[in-house]
C-alpha positions in Angstrom: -4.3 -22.1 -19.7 -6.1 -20.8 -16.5 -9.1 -18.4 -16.0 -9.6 -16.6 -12.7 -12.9 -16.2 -12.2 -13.5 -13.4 -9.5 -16.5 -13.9 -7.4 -17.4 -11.1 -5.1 -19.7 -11.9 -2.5 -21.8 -10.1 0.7 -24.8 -11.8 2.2 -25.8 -14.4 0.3 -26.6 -17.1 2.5 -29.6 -17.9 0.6 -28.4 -18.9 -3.2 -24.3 -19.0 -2.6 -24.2 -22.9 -2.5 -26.6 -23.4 -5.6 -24.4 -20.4 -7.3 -20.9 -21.5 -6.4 -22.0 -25.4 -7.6 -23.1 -23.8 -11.5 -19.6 -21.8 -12.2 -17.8 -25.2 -10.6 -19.3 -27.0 -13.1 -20.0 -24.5 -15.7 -18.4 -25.8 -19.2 -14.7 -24.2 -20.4 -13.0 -24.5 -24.0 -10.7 -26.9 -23.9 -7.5 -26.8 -22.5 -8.5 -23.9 -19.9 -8.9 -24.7 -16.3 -10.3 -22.7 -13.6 -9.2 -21.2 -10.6 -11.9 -19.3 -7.8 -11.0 -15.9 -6.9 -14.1 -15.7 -4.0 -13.8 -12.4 -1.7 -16.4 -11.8 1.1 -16.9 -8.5 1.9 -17.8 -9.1 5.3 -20.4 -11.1 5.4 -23.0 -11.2 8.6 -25.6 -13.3 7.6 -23.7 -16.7 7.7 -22.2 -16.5 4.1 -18.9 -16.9 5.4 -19.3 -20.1 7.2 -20.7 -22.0 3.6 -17.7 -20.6 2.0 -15.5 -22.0 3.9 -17.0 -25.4 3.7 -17.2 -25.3 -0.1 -13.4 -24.3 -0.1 -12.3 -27.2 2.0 -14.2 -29.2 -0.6 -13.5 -27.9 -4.1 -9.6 -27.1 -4.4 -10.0 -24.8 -7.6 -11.6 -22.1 -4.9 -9.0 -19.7 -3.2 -11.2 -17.7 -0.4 -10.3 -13.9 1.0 -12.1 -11.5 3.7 -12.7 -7.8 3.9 -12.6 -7.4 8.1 -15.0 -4.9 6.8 -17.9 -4.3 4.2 -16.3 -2.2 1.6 -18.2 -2.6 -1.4 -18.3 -4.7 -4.5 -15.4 -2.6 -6.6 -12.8 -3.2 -3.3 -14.1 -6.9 -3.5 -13.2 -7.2 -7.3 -9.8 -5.1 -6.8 -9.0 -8.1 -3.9 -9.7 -10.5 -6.3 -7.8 -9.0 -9.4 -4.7 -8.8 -6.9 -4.6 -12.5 -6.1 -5.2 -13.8 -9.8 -3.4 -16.3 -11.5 -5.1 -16.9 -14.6 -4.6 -15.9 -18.2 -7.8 -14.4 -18.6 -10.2 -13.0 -15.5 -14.3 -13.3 -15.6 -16.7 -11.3 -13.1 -19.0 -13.5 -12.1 -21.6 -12.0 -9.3 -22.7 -14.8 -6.4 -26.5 -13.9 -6.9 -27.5 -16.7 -10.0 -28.6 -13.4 -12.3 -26.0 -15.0 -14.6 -25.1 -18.4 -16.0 -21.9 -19.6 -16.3 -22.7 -22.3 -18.9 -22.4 -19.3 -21.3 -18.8 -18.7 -20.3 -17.2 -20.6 -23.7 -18.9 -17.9 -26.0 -17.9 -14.9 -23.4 -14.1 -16.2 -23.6 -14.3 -16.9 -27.5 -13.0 -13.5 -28.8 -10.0 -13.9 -26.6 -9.0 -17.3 -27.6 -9.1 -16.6 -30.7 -7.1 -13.6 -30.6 -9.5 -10.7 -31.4 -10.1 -9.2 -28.5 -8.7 -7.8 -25.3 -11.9 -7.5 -23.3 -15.0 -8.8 -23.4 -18.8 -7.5 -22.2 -21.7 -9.7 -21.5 -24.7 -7.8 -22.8 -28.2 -8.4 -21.3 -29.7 -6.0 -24.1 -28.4 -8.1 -27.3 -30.5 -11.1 -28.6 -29.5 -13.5 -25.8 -31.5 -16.8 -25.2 -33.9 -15.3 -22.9 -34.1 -12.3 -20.1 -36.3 -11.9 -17.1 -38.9 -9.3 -17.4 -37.7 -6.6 -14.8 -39.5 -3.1 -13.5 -39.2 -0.5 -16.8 -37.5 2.3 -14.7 -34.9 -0.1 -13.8 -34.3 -1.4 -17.0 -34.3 2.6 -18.4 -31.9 3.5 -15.6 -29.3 1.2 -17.1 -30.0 2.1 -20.3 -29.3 5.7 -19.6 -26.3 5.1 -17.5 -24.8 3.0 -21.0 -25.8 6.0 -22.9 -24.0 8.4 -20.9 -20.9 6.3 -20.6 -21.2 6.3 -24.6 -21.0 9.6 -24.6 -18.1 10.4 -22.7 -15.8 7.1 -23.9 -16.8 7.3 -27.4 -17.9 3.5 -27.5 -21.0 2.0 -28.7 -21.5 -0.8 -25.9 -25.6 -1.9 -25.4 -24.8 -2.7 -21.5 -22.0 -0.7 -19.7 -23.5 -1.8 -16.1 -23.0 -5.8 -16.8 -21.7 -8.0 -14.6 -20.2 -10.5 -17.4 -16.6 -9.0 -18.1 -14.0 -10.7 -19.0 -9.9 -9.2 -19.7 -6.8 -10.5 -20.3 -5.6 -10.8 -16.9 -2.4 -8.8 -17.6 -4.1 -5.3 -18.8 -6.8 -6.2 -15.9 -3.6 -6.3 -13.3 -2.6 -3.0 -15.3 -5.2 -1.1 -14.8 -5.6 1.0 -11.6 -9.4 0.5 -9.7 -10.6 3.4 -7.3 -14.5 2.7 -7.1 -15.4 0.6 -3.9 -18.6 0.4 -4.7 -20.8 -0.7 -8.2 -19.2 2.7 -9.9 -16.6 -0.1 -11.2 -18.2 -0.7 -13.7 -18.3 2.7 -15.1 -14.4 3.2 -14.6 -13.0 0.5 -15.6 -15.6 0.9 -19.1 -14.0 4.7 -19.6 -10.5 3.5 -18.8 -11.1 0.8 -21.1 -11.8 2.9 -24.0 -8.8 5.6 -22.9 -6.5 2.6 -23.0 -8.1 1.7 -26.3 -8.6 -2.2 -25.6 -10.6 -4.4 -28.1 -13.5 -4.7 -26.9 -16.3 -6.9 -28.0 -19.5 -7.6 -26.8 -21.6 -10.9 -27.0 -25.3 -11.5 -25.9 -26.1 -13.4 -22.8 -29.5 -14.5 -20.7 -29.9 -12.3 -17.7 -31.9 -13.9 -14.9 -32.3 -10.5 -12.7 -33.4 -10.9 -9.2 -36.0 -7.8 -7.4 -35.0 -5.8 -4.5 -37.1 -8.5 -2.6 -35.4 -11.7 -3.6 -31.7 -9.9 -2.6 -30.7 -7.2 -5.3 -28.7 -4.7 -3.9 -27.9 -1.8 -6.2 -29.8 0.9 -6.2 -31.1 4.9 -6.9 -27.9 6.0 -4.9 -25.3 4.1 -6.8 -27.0 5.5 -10.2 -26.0 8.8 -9.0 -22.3 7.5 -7.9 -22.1 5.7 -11.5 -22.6 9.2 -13.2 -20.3 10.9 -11.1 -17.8 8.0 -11.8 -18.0 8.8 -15.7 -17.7 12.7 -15.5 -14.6 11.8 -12.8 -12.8 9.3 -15.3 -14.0 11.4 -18.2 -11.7 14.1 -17.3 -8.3 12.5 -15.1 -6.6 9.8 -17.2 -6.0 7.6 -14.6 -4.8 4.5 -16.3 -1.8 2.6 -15.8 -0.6 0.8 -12.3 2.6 1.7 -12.7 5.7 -0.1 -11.7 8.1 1.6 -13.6 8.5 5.7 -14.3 7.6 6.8 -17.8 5.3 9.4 -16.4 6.9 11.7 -18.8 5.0 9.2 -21.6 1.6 10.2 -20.0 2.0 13.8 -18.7 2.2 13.8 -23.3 -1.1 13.3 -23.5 -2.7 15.6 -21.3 -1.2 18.5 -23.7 -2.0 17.5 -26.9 -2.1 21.3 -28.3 2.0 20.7 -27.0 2.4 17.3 -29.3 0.8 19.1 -31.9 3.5 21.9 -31.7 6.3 19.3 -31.8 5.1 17.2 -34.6 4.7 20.5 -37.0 8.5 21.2 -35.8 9.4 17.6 -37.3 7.1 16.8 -39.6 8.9 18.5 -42.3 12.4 16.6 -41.4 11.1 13.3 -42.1 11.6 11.0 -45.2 10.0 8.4 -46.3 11.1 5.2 -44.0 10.9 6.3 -40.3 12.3 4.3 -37.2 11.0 5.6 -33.7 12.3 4.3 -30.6 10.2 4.2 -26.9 7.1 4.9 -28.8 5.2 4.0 -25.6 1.3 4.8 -26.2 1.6 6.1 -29.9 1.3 9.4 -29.2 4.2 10.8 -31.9 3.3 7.6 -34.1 -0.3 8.9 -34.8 0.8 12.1 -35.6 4.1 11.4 -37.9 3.3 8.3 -39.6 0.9 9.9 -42.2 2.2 9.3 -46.3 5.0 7.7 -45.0 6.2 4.0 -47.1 7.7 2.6 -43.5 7.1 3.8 -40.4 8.6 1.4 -37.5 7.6 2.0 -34.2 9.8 0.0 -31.4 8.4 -0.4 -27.9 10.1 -3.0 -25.1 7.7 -2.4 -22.2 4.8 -5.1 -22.2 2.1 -3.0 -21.4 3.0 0.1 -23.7 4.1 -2.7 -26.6 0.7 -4.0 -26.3 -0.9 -0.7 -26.8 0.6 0.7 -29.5 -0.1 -2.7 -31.0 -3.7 -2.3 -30.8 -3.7 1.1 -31.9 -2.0 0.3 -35.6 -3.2 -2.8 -35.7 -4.8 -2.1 -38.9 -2.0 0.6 -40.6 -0.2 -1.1 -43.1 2.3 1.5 -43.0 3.1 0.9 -39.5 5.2 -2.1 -37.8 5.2 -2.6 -34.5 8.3 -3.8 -33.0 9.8 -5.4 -29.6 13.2 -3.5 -29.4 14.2 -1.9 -26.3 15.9 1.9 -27.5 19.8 0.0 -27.3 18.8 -2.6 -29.3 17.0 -1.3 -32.9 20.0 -2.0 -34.6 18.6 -5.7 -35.0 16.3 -4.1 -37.4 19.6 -3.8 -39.8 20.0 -7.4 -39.7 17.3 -7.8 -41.4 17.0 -4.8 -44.0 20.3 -3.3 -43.6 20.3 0.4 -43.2 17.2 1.4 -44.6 15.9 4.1 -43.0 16.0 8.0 -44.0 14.7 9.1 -40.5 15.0 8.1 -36.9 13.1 9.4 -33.8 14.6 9.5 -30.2 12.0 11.9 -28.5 12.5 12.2 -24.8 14.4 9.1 -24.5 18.3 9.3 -23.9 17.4 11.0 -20.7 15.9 7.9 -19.3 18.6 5.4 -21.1 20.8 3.2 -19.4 23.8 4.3 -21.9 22.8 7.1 -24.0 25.9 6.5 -26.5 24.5 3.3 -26.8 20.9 4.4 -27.9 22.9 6.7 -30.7 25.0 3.9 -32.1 21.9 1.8 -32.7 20.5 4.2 -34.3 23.1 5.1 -36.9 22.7 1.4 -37.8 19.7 1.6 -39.3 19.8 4.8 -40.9 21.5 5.7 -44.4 24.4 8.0 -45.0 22.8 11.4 -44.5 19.1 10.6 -42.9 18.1 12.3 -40.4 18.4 12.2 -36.7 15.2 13.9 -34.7 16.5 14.1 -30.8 13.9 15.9 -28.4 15.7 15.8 -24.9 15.4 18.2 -21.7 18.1 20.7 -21.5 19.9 21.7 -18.4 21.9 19.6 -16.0 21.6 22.3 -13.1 17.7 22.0 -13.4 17.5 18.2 -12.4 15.4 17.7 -9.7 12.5 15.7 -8.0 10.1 16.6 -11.0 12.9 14.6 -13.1 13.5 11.8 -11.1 9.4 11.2 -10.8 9.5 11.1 -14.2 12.0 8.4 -14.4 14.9 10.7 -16.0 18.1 10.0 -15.3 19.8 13.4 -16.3 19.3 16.7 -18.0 21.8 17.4 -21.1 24.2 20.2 -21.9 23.9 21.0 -25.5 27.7 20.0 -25.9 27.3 17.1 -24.0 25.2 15.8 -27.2 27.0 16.9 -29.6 29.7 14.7 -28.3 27.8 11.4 -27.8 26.7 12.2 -31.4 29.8 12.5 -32.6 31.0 9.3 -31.1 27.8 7.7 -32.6 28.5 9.0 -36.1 26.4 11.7 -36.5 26.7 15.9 -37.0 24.3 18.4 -35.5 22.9 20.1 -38.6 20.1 22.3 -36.4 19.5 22.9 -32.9 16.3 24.5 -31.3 15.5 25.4 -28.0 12.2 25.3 -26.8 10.3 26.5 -23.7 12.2 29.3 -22.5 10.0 30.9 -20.2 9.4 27.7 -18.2 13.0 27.7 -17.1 12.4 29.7 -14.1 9.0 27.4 -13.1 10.7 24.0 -13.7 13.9 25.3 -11.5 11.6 27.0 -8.6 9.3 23.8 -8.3 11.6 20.7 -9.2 15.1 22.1 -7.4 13.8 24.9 -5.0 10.3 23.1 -3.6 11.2 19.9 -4.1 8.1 18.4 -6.4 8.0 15.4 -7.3 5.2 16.0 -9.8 3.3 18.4 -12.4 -0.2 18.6 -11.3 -2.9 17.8 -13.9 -3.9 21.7 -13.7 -0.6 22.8 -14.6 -0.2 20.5 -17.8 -3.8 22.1 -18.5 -2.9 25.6 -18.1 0.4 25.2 -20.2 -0.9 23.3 -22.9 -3.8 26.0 -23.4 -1.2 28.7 -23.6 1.1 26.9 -25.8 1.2 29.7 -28.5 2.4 32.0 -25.6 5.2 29.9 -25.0 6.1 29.6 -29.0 6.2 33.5 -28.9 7.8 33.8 -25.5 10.8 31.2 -27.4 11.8 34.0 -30.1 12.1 36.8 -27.2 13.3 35.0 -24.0 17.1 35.3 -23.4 19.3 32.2 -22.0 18.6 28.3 -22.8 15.5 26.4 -23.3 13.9 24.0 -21.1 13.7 21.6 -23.9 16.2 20.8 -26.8 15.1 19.8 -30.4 18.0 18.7 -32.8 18.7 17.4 -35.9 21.8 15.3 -36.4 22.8 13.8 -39.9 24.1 10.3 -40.4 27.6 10.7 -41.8 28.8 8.0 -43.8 31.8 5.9 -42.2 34.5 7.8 -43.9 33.4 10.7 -43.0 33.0 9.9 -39.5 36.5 8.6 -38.8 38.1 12.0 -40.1 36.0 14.2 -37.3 36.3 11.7 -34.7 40.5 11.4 -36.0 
């Protein structure tokens, strides 16, 4: 195993060498090697120059340069970007830290528990420079304020010891330039709900005199970073599309609307395919015996993982949408419920997706399909989504049929939006919803619900409930 240890750097000529020399020979758990990430932000003070010598002598360094000072939150974004490792480590290049303190920093990730972990200079560590009080307070209040808007109870947001699993680090989008890093990537943190553990370390803070650099104006930036990532959930570097999985949670009010609608079709053993994040999972898998939640993608599997860790009700499951009928392998067909909720129109083979389905569930459980209606309306919206086709109501109730299965309701929702979703995703070309349109819509979700029961023509979303027919059955409709 490897851990990248990022090391930004700017202008320290002074105590680079001496630093550089602890975290080469700072002690590891066995079995983990380490591998430099060192990115000088420009340096004018000579800095570069002993970098460069210490690279041509220690191999386990891998040296980058800004062509221009950009701040330490660029630096650290350079280094995530060129990391090998399993796990990744800030380590600052001013000795206010000491590496020999990396084995308990890395212990909750070895040993499985968590996905992140915080060095805290406010815990009982072995000792901790005196430092001026209004500094001390500053940092204090800071943590206190990033508390309040995450939700966590962290002792020392504004650390310099972090440490990730290197592939949620890579996942996670960084905007700050600057020292408001540490306040992002603490709130997207707790919006992506990693494990996060603290443990106490010994804090050797320099004063403004002996090199530190952070100061009054980045206390202001690291508030305005909180109330900034408090309210826009930006949180996954995406290189794939399921936008559609995100745009969900910004309307909560919406999911709450969808999950009352099936709820009540539910039995007791559930199967739901793309879960993604959880965000149908934590709403539908209440009093149920079973409730099996099937995600392929790495990043979304890992998610929902954490977020049910603890549910005994809940199993998490690796199974791409095509391939859940491996779940009858190994209990036959034993659900009375199955969930496809905005998936078939980003499948591959949506027939497919239906057969797999029918292998797991019983003669007469319950098929729960929520899918956009409306081949005419594809557009740019769609396609940023990652949707590979709108549905004609028939066109289901085909692949059903071919799948097993007979529509036994069918509900169309979001009538009034037709006219929007046509004007901005065929007319103007969009490619996205803005964040103040999911807003505005989610808020006046009960006008929508009464605008459904008036509006004439189709709905911009479909909601219907097939029934597993048993194989007899089937073969006489499909004769």
């Amino acid at each position: 195993m490897l851990l990248s240890i990022l090391i930004p750097v700017y202008n320290e000529r002074s105590v680079v060498r001496a630093s550089l020399a602890a975290v080469l020979a700072a002690p590891l758990p066995e079995g983990l090697d380490r591998e430099l990430i060192i990115v000088d932000d420009c340096s004018r003070d000579g800095t570069w120059a002993i970098l460069q010598e210490l690279a041509a002598a220690h191999p386990e360094i891998r040296l980058f340069r800004h062509q221009a000072n950009r701040g330490k939150g660029a630096a650290v974004r350079t280094a995530i970007g060129h990391a090998q490792g399993d796990f990744c480590l800030i380590q600052d290049a001013d000795l206010e830290y000491d590496p020999n303190e990396y084995p308990a920093l890395l212990k909750p990730l070895l040993d499985g528990h968590a996905d992140a972990v915080f060095g805290s200079r406010y815990l009982a560590g072995e000792c901790r420079r005196v430092l001026p009080y209004w500094h001390t307070q500053i940092n204090r209040f800071l943590t206190f304020l990033s508390n309040f808007f995450s939700n966590l109870s962290l002792t020392d947001m504004e650390t310099c010891y972090k440490v990730f699993r290197t592939d949620l680090l890579k996942s996670i989008p960084i905007r700050s330039d600057r020292f408001g890093f540490e306040p992002e990537i603490t709130m997207k943190c707790a919006k992506r709900r990693l494990r996060l553990f603290e443990v106490p370390i010994s804090y050797y803070g320099r004063t403004y005199e002996e090199g530190k650099k952070i100061g009054w104006r980045d206390g202001l930036q690291a508030l305005g970073v909180i109330l900034k990532f408090w309210l826009i959930d930006d949180l996954y570097n995406w290189a794939h599309n399921r936008v559609a999985l995100i745009n969900l949670t910004r309307t909560p009010a919406y999911v709450r609307r969808l999950t009352q609608l099936v709820r009540p079709l539910l039995g007791d053993s559930v199967v739901e395919v793309a879960a993604g994040i959880g965000t149908f999972t934590g709403q539908l898998m209440g009093r149920r015996v079973r409730y099996v939640a099937c995600e392929h993608d790495p990043l979304l599997l890992h998610a929902l993982a954490n977020r049910f860790l603890r549910t005994p009700n809940v199993e998490v499951r690796d199974l791409a949408p095509e391939s859940v009928h491996r779940l009858a392998s190994e209990a036959g067909r034993f659900a009375d419920s199955a969930l496809c909720l905005h998936v078939l129109e980003g499948a591959g083979d949506p027939a497919a997706v239906l057969r797999a389905l029918a292998a797991v569930l019983r003669p007469a459980g319950n098929l729960i399909i929520l899918a956009p209606q409306g081949p005419r309306l594809f557009g740019a919206v769609d396609q940023q989504m990652g949707q590979r086709r709108r549905f004609a109501k028939a066109e289901l109730e085909r692949l059903l049929a071919g799948a097993g299965f007979r529509i036994e309701q069918a509900r169309e929702l979001n009538k009034a939006a037709v006219p929007l979703w046509w004007l901005n995703s065929r007319l103007l070309q969009r490619s996205r919803i803005s964040k103040l349109s999911l807003k505005l819509f989610d808020k006046t979700v009960w006008l929508w619900r009464l605008l459904d029961r008036v509006w004439p023509g189709p709905g911009l979303t479909l909601l219907i409930v097939a029934r597993r027919l048993d194989s007899e059955t089937s073969e006489q409709l499909n004769g």
